[in-house]
N, C-alpha and C positions, 0 to 999 in steps of 0.2 A: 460447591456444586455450581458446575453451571446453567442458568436459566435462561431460557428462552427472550426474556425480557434483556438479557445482557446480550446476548448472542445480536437482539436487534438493536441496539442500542451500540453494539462495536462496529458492525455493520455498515450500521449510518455515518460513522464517524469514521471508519475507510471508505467510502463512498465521497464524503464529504472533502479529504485530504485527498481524492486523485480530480473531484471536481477545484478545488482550490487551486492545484499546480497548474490544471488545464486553463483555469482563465486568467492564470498568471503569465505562465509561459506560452502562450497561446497557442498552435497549432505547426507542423511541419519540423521539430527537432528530433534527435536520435530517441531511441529506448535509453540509452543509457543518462543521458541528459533527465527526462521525466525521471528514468528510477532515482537518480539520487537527488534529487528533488521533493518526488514522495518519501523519500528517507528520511530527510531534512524536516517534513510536514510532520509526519508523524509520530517523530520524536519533541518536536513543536506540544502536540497533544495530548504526548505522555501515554504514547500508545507503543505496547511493548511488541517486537516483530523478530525474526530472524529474515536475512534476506540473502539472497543466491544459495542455497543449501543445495548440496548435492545430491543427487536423487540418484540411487542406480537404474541402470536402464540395459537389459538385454536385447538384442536384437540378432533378430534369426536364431 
C-alpha cells in the first residue's frame, strides 16, 4: 500500500534530482539535455520511472 508518508518522501526526492541537474547544468539548455540528465539523477537515487511514454491523444 501506498502511504502518504512515501508519496512525500518520493516527492522530495523528484524535487530534489531536478533541483540537483539545475544547479549542475545551470540555466539556458535544451529539454532534451535536462531530461536525460534527470534520468541519469534518478537512477543515481534508485528511483524507479518510466520516461517518454506514449500517451494517446485525440483531437477534434
Amino acid at each position: 500500500m501506498i502511504t502518504q508518508k512515501y508519496l512525500d518522501e518520493l516527492t522530495y526526492e523528484v524535487i530534489g534530482s531536478a533541483i540537483e541537474v539545475h544547479k549542475f547544468m545551470g540555466r539556458g539548455l535544451l529539454e532534451s539535455v535536462y531530461h536525460q540528465c534527470l534520468v541519469e539523477e534518478l537512477k543515481h537515487r534508485n528511483i524507479n520511472f518510466i520516461t517518454e511514454m506514449k500517451v494517446p491523444v485525440i483531437y477534434k
